[in-house]
C-alpha positions as CSV (number, residue, x, y, z in Angstrom):
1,X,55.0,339.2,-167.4
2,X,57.4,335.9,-167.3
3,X,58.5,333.7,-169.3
4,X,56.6,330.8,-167.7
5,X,53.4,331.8,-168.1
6,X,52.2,329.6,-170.6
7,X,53.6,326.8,-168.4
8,X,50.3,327.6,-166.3
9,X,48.3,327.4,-169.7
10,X,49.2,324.1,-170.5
11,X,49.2,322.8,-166.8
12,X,45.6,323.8,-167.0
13,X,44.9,322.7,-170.2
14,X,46.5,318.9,-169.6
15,X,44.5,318.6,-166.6
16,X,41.3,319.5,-168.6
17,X,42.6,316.9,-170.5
18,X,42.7,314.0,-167.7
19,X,40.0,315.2,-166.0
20,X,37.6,315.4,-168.6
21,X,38.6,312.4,-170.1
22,X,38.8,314.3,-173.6
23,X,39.3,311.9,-176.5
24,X,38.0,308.6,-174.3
25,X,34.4,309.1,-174.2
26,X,33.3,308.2,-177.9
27,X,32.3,311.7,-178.6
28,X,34.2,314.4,-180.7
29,X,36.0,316.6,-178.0
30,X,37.6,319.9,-178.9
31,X,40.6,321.8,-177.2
32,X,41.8,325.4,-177.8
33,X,44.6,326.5,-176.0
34,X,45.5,330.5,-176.3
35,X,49.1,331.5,-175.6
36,X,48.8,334.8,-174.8
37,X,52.5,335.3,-173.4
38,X,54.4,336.1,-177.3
39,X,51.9,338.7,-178.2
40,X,51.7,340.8,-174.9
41,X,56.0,340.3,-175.3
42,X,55.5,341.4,-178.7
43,X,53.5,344.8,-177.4
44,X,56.0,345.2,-174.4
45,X,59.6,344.4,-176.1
46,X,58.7,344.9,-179.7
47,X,58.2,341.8,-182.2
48,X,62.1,341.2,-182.9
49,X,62.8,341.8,-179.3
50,X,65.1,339.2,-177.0
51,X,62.5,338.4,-175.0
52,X,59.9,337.4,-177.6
53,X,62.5,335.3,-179.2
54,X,62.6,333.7,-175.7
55,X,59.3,332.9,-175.4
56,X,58.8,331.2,-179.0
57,X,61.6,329.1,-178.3
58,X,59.9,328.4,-174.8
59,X,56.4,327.9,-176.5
60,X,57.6,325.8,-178.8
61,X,58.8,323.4,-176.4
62,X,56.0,323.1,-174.6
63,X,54.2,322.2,-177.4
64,X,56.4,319.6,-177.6
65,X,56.5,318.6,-174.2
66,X,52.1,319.0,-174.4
67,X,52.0,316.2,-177.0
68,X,55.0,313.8,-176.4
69,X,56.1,314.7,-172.7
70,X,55.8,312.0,-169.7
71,X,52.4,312.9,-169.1
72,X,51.3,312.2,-173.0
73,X,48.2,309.8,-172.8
74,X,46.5,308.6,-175.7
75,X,43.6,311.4,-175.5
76,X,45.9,314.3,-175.7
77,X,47.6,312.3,-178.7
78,X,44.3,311.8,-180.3
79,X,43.6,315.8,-179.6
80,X,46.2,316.6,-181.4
81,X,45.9,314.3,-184.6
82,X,42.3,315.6,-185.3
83,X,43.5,319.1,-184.6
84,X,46.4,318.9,-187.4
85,X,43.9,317.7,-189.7
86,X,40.9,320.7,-188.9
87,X,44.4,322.7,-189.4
88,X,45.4,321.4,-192.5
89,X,42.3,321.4,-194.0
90,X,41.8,324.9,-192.9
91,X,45.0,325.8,-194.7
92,X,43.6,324.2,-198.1
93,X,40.6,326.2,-198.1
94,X,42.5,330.0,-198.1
95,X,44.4,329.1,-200.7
């Protein structure tokens, strides 16, 4: 396991994102992106170990980078404002 290996997952998953064209075709596209590399930390080092806090701080920024970096395009921004809201309203309905 490294550190880097959700830098593969979002490599793949912004390409899906150019080379599907998701969010440009006037249909209702839908993303999921699974970062395995925290939980399979979490089993190897324990869940307060130095290496998970490593790659949350990692993850995190590649969220980050995913919806504002250099390769941002208006399809991963619109991916990402109708997933906040199927999250939010998720949120509403458990409580």
């Amino acid at each position: 396991m490294t550190p880097f290996a959700s830098d593969w997952e979002f490599d793949f998953a912004k390409t899906a994102v150019e080379n599907e064209q998701l969010g440009q075709r006037g249909v209702t596209d839908l993303l999921a992106i699974s970062i395995s590399a925290p939980d399979l930390a979490g089993h190897d080092f324990g869940p307060m170990s130095h290496e998970v806090q490593d790659i949350v701080v990692r993850t995190d920024q590649q969220i980050g980078d995913f919806r504002t970096g250099p390769m941002a395009s208006s399809a991963r921004t619109k991916c990402w404002s109708w997933c906040r809201r199927i999250t939010a309203a998720g949120r509403s309905r458990s409580r």
